[in-house]
Backbone bond lengths (Angstrom), bond angles and torsions (degrees), N, CA, C in turn:
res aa  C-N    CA-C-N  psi(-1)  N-CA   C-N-CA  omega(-1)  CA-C   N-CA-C  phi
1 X - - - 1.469 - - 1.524 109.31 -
2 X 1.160 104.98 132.43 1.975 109.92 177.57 1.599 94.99 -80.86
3 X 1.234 92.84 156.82 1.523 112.45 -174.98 1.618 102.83 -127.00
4 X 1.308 134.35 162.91 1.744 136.08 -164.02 1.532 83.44 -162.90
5 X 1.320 127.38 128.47 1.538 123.25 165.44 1.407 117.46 -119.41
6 X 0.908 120.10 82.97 2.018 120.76 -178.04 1.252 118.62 -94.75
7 X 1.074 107.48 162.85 1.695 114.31 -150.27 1.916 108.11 165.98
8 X 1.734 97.61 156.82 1.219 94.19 155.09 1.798 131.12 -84.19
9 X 1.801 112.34 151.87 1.341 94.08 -169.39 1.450 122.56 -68.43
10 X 1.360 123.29 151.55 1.222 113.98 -179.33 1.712 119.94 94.32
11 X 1.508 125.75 3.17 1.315 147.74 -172.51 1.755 108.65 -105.29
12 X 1.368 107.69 -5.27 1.550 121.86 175.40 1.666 120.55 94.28
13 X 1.802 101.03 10.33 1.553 99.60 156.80 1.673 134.02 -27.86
14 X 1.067 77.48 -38.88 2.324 97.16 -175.47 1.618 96.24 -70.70
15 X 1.322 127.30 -70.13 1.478 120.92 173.26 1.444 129.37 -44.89
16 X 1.616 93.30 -54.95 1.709 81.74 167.23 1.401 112.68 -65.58
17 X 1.331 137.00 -65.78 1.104 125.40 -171.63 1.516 118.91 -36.66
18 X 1.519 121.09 -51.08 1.844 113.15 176.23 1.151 117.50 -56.30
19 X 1.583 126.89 -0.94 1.659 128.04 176.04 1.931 102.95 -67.09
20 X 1.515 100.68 -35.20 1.636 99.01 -177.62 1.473 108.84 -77.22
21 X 1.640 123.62 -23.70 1.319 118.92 -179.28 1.428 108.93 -88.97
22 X 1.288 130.10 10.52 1.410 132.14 150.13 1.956 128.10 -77.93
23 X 1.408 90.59 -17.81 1.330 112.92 -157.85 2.473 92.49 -87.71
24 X 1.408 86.07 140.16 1.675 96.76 171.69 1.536 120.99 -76.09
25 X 1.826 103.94 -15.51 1.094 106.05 168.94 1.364 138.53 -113.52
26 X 1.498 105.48 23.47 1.300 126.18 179.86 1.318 115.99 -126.11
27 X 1.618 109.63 148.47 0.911 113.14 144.91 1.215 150.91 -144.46
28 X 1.433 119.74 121.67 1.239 120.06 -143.21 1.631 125.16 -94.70
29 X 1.579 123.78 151.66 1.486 110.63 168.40 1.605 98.29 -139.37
30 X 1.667 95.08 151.25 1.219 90.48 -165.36 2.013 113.61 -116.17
31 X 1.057 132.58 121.00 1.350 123.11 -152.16 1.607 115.24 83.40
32 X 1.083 148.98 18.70 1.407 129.56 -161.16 1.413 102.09 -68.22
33 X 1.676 106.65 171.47 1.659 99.52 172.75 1.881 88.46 -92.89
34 X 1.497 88.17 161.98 1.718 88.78 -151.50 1.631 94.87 -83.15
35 X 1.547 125.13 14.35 1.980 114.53 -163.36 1.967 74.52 -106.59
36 X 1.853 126.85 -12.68 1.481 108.43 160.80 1.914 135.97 -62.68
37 X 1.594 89.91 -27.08 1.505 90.77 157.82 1.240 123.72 -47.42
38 X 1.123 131.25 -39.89 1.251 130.45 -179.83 1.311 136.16 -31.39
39 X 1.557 88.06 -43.33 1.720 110.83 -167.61 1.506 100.14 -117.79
40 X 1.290 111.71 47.17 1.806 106.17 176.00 1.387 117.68 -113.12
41 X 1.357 118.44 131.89 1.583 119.43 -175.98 1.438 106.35 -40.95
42 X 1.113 151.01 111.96 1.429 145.60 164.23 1.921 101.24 -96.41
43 X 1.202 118.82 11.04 1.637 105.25 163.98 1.366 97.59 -83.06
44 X 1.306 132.99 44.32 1.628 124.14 -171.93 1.512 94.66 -165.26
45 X 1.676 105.35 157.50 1.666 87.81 171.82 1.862 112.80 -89.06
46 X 1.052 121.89 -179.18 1.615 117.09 -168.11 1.515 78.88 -149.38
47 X 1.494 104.60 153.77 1.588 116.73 143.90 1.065 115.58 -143.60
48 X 1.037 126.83 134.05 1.599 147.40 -172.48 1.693 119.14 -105.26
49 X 1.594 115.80 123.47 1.570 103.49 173.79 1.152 86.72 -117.53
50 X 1.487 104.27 140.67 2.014 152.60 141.78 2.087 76.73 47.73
51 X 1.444 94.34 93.18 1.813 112.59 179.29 2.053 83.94 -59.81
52 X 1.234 107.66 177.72 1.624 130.76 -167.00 1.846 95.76 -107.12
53 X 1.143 84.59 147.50 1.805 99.21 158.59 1.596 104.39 -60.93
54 X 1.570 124.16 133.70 1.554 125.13 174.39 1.484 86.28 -139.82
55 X 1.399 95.61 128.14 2.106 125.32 173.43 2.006 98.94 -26.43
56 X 1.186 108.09 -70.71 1.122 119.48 -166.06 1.336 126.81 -74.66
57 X 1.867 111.52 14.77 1.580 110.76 -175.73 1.770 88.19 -164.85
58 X 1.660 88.27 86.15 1.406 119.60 167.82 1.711 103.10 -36.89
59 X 1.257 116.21 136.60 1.375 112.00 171.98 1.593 123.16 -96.68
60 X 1.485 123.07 156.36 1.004 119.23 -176.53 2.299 107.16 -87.60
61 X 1.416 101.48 157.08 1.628 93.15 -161.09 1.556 93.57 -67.00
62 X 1.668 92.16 141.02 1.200 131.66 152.73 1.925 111.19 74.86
63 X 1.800 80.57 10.94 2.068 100.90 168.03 2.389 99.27 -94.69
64 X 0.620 98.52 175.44 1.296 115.35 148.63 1.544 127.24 -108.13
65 X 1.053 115.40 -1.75 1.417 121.18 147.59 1.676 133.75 -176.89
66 X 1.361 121.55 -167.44 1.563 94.13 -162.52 0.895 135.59 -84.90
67 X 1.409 123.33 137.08 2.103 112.82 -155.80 1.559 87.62 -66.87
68 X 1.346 126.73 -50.53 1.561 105.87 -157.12 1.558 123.12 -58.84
69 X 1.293 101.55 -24.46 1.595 116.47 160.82 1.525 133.89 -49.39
70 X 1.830 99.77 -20.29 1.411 103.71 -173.00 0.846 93.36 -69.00
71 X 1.547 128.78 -76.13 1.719 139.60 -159.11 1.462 117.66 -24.89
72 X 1.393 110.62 -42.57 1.637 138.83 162.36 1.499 114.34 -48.82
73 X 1.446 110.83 -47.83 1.687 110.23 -172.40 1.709 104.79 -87.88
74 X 1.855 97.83 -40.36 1.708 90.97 -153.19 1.516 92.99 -117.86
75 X 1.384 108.53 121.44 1.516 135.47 162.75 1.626 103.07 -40.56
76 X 1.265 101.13 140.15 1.167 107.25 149.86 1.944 116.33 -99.58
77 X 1.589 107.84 146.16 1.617 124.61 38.66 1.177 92.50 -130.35
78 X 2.182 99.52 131.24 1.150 120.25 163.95 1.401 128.27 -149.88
79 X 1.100 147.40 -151.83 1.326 126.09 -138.96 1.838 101.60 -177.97
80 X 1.340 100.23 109.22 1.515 102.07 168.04 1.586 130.72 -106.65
81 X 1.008 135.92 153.10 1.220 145.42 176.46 1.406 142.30 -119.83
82 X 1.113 118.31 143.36 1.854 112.23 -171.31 1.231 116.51 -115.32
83 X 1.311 131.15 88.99 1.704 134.43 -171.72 1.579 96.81 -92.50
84 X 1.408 82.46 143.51 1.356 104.06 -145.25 2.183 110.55 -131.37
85 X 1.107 120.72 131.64 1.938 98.55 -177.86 1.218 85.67 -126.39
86 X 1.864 107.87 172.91 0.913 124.22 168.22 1.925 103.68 -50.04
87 X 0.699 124.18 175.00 1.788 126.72 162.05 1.278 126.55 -72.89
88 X 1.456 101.30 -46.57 1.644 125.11 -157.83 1.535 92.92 -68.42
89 X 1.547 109.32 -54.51 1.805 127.09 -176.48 1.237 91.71 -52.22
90 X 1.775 138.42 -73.40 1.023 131.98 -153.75 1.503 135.34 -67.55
91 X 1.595 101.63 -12.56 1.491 115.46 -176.40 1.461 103.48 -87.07
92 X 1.831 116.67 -21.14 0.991 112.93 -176.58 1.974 122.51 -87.08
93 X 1.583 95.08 0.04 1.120 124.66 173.41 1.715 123.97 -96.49
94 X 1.201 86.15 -21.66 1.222 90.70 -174.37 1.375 121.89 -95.06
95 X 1.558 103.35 -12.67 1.872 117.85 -175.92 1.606 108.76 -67.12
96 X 1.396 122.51 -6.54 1.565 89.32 172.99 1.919 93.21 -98.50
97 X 1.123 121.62 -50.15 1.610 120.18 174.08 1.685 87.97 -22.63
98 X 1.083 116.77 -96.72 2.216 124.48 -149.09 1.463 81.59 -52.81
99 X 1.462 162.80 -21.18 1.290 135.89 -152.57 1.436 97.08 -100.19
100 X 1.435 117.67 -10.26 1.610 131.77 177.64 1.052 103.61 -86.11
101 X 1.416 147.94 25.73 1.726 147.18 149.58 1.302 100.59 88.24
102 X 1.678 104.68 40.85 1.698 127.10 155.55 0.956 85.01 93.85
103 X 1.516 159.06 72.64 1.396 142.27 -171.16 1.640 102.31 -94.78
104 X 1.428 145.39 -24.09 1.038 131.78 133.09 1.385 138.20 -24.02
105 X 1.893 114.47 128.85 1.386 108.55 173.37 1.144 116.94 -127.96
106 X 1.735 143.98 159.22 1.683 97.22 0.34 1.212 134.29 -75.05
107 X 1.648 143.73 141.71 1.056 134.31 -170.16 1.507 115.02 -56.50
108 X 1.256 156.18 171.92 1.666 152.74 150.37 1.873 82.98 -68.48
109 X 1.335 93.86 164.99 1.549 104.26 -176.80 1.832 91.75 -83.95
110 X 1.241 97.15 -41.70 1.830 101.97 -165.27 1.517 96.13 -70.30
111 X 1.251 146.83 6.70 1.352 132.44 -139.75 1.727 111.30 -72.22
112 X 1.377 100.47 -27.56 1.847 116.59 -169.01 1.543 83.40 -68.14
113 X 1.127 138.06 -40.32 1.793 135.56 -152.85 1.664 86.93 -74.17
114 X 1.324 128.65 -23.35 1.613 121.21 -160.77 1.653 107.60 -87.14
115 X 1.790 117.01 -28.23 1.212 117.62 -139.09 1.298 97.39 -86.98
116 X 1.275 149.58 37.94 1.340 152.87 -174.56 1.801 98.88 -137.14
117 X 1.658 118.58 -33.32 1.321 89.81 154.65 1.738 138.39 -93.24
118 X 1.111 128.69 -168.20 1.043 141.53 -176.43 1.613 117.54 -42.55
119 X 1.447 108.83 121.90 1.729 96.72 -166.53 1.424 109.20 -65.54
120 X 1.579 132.80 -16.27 1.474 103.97 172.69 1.466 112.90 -72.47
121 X 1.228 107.35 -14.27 1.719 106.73 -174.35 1.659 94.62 -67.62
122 X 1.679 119.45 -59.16 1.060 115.34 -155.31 1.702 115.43 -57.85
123 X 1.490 104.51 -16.76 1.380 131.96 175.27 1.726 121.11 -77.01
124 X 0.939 88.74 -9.75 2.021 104.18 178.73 1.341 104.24 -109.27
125 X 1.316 115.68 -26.40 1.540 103.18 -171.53 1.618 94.60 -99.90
126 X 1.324 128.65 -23.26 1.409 110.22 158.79 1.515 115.58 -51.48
127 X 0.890 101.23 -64.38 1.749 109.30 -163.45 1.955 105.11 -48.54
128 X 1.302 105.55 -53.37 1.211 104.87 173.27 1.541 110.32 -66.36
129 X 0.998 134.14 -20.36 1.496 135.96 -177.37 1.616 103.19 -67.56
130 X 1.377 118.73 -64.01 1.516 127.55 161.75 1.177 117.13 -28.80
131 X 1.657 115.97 -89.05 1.392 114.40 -175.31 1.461 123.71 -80.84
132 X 1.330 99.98 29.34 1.733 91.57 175.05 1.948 90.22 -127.27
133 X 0.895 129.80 -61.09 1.558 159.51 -175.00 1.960 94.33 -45.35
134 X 1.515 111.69 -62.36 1.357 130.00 -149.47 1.170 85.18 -104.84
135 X 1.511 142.52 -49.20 0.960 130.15 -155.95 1.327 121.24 -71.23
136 X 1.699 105.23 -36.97 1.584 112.83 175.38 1.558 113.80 -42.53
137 X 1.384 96.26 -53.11 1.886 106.84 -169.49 1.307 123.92 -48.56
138 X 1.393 115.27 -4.69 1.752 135.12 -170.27 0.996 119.04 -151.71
139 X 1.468 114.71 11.55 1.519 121.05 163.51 1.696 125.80 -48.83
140 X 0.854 96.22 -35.56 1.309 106.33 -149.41 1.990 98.08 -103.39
141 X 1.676 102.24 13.92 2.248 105.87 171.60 1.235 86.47 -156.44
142 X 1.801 142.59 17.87 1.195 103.56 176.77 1.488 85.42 -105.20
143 X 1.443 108.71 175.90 1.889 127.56 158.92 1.709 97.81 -114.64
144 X 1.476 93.14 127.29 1.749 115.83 -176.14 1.474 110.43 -71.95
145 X 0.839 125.16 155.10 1.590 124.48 -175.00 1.947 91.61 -175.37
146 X 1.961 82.45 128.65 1.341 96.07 171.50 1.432 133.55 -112.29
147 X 1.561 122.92 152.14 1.315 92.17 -171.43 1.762 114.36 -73.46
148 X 1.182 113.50 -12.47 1.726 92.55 -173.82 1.402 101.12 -60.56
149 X 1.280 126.43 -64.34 1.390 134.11 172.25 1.503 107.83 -15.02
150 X 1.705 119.17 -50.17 1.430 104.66 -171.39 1.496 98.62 -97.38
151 X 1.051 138.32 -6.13 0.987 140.09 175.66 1.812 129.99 -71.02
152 X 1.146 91.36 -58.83 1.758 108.91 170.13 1.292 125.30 -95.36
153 X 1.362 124.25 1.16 1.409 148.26 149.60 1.090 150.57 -146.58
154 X 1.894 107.04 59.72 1.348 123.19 -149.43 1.463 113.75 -51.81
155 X 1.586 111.94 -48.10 1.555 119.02 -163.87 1.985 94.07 -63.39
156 X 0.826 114.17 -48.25 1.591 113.37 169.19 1.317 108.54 -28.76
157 X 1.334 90.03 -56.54 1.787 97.83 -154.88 1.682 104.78 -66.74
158 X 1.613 121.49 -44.03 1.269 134.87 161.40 0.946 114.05 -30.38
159 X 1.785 124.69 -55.26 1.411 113.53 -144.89 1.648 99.67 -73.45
160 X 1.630 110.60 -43.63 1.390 133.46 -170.74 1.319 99.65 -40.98
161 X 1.662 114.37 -53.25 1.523 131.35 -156.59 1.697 101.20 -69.70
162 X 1.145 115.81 -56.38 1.785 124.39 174.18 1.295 97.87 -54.08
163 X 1.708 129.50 -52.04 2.026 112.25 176.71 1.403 100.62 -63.82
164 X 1.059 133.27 -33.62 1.829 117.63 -171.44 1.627 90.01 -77.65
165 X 0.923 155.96 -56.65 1.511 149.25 -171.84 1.541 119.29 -69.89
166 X 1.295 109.08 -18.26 1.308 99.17 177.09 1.894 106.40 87.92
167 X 1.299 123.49 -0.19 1.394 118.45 178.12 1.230 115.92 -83.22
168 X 1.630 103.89 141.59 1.309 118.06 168.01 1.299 128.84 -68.43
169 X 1.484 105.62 118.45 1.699 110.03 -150.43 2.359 104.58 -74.28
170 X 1.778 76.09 -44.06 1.457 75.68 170.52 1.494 127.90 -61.89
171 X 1.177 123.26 -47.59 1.365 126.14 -164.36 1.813 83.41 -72.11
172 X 1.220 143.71 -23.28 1.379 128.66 -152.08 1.748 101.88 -108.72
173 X 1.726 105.15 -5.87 1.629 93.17 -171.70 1.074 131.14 -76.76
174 X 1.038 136.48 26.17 1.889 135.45 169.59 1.796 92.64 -105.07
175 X 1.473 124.99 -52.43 1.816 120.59 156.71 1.714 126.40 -25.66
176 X 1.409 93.70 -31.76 1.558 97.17 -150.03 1.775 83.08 -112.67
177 X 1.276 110.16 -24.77 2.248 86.33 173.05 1.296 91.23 -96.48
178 X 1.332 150.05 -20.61 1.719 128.71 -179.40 1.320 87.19 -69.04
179 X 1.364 141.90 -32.23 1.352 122.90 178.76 1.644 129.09 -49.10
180 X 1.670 92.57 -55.63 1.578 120.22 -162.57 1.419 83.37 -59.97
181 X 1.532 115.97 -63.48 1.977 122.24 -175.33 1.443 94.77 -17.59
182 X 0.942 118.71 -71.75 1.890 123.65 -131.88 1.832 83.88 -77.60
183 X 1.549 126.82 -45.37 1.866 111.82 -163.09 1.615 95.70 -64.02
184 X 1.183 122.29 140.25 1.798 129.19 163.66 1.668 93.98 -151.62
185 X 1.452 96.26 167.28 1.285 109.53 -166.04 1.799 104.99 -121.33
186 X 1.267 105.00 -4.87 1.451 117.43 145.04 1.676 122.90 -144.27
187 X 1.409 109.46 174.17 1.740 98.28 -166.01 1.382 107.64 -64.26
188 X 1.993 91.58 153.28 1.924 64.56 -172.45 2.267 77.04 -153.03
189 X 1.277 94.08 -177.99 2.127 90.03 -163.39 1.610 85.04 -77.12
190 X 1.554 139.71 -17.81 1.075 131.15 -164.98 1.968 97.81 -99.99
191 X 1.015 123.98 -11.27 1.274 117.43 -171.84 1.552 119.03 -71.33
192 X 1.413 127.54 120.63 1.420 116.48 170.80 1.302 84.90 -135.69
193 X 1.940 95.21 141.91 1.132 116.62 -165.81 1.706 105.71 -95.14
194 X 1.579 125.07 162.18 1.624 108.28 -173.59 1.030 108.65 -67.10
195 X 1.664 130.41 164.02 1.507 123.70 -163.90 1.741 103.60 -74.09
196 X 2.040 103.78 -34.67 1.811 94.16 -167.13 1.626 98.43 -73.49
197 X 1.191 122.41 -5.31 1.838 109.59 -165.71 1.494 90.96 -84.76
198 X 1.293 134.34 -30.28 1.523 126.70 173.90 1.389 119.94 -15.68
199 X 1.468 110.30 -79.20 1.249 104.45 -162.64 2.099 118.81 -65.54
200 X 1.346 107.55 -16.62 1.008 120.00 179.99 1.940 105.62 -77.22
201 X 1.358 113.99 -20.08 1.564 95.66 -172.32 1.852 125.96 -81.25
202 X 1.161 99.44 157.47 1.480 114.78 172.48 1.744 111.87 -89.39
203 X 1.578 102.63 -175.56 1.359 121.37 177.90 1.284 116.91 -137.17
204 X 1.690 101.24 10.17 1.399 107.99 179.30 1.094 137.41 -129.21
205 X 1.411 97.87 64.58 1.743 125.46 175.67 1.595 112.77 -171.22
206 X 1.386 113.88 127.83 1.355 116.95 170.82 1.500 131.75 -58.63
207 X 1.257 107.11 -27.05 1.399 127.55 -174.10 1.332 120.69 -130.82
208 X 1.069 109.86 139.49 1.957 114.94 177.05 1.668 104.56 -72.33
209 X 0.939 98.24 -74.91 1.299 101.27 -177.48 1.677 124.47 -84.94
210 X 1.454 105.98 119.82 1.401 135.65 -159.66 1.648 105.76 73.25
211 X 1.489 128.21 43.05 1.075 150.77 116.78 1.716 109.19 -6.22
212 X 1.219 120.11 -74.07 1.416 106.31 -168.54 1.806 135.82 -71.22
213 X 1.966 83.98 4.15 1.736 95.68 169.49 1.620 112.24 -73.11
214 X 1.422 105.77 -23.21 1.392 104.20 174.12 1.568 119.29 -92.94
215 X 1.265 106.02 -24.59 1.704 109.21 -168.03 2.048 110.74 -106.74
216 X 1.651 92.36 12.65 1.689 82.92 -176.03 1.683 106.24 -144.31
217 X 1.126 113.35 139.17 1.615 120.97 -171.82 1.306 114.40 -87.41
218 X 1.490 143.36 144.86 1.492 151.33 -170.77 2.116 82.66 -56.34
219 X 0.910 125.54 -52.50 1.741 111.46 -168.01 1.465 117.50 -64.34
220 X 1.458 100.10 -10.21 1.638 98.38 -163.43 2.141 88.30 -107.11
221 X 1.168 73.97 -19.21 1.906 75.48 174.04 1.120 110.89 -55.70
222 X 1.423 107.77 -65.86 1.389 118.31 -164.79 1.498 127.82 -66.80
223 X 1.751 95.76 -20.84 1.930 101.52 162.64 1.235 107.21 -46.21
224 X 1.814 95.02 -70.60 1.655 91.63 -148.77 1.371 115.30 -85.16
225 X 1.611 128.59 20.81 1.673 128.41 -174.03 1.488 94.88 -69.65
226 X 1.429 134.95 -61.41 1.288 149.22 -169.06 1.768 102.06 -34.99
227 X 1.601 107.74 -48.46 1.658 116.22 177.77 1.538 108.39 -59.24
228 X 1.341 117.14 -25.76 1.432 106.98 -161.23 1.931 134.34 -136.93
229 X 1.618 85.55 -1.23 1.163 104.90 -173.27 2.236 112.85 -61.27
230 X 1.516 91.16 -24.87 1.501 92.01 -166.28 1.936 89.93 -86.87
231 X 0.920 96.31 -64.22 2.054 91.29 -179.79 1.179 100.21 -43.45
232 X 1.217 129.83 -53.02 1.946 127.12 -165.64 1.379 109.12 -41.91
233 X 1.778 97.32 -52.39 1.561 100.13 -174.19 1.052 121.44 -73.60
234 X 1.517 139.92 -33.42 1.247 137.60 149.45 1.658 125.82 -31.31
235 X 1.107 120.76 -7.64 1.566 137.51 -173.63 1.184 104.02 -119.09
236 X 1.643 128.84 -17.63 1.482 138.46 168.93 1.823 96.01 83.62
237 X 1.429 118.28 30.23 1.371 117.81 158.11 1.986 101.71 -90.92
238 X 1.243 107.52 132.58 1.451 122.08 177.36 1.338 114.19 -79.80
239 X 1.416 153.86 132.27 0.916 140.61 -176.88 1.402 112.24 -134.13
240 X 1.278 139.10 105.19 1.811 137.35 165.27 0.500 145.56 -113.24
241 X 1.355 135.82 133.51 1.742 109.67 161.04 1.801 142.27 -61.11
C-alpha cells in the first residue's frame, strides 16, 4: 500500500514519515517535487511526505500540489494522512522556518502582506492557512493523526499505523522499536531527531509537547488565539483565554 503524509510543517511529518524509511518494505522519499511522482516504481510500496511545489503542476489551495493530479501519479491501493500539532507547539516551531522569508511550504498566496507583522502572528496564520485552507481539500480520504499521539505513545501510535497499512508487525519488529527508540518527548541517549527537522531545531524547550508554555508570552498568546481558535477546535485542540 502507498502511503502520502500531509500536514503542516513542523507538526512531525519528518518522524512519521522516517517510520517507512526504517521499514524493508518501503520505500521512502522525503519532500520530492511532486511532477517526481510520476516516475516512481509503484510495483513496490513507496511513501511520500508533503510532495514539493513543481513549475509545471499548479497546486491546488493550501496543497503543494494538484489533488487531481494525484490519482494520475499514485496508484491505488493507497492511503493518505493528515499530521496534525497542537498550534501553540507548532507556531513555536515553526518561527525559525517563517523568519527565513517564509521558508515553509505551501506558501499562503497573501503571505508577503503578513511579513511586517509579528512572527508569531506570521506563524498562526501559516498554521491556520494549512489546516484550515489545505485541509478542507482532503478532508474527506485523509486519516488524522496527531503528533502528541505519536509523540508520547509511539508504540501505540505504530501499532495503529501498521493496521492502517496493512504491515506485518512481526516480520517488521526490530524496524518498528528502533523507531519507537528514537520518538521522546524530551532529550533522551535514545532520541534521534528526523534528519529534515534538523536544521529547523531549537534548544529552548524541554519538552515537545506543551512546548509553548516555555517558548510563548501571555501577549503573544493573545495575538495569535483570534487566528486559531476556530481550526484548533475542529482538531479537538481547546483554546482560551
Amino acid at each position: 500500500m502507498h502511503v502520502i503524509i500531509l500536514g503542516c510543517g513542523r507538526s512531525g511529518t519528518s518522524i512519521f514519515g522516517e517510520f517507512f524509511q526504517h521499514l524493508s518494505t518501503y520505500t521512502y522519499y522525503s519532500e520530492p517535487p511532486f511532477e517526481d511522482l510520476k516516475g516512481y516504481d509503484y510495483t513496490q510500496s513507496i511513501a511520500v511526505k508533503v510532495p514539493r511545489e513543481s513549475p509545471d503542476c499548479p497546486p491546488t489551495a493550501g496543497l503543494s500540489f494538484p489533488l487531481d493530479m494525484l490519482d494520475a501519479y499514485v496508484p491505488y491501493p493507497r492511503i493518505l494522512f493528515w499530521q496534525v500539532r497542537h498550534p501553540l507547539d507548532a507556531i513555536c516551531s515553526l518561527k525559525v522556518g517563517i523568519s527565513r522569508n517564509w521558508g515553509h511550504h505551501p506558501r499562503p498566496p497573501d503571505w508577503r502582506d503578513w511579513r511586517a507583522k509579528p512572527l508569531v502572528v506570521q506563524c498562526a496564520y501559516h498554521w491556520n492557512y494549512i489546516n484550515s485552507i489545505g485541509f478542507e481539500k482532503v478532508a474527506d480520504r485523509v486519516h488524522i493523526s496527531t503528533f502528541e499521539k505519536l509523540v508520547l505513545n509511539p508504540q501505540v501510535f505504530a501499532r495503529w499505523l501498521c493496521q492502517k497499512v496493512e504491515i506485518d508487525v512481526e516480520k517488521e519488529q526490530g524496524a518498528i522499536r528502533q523507531w519507537c527508540q528514537r520518538v521522546q518527548n524530551t532529550n533522551h541517549p535514545h532520541f534521534v531527531e528526523a534528519m529534515t527537522s534538523r536544521p529547523y531545531s531549537t534548544k529552548d524547550h524541554s519538552v515537545r509537547v506543551g512546548r509553548w508554555r516555555e517558548n510563548m508570552t501571555m501577549e503573544e498568546y493573545k495575538l495569535v488565539l483570534p487566528l486559531l481558535q476556530e481550526t484548533a477546535g475542529r482538531f479537538g485542540y481547546q483554546l482560551t483565554m
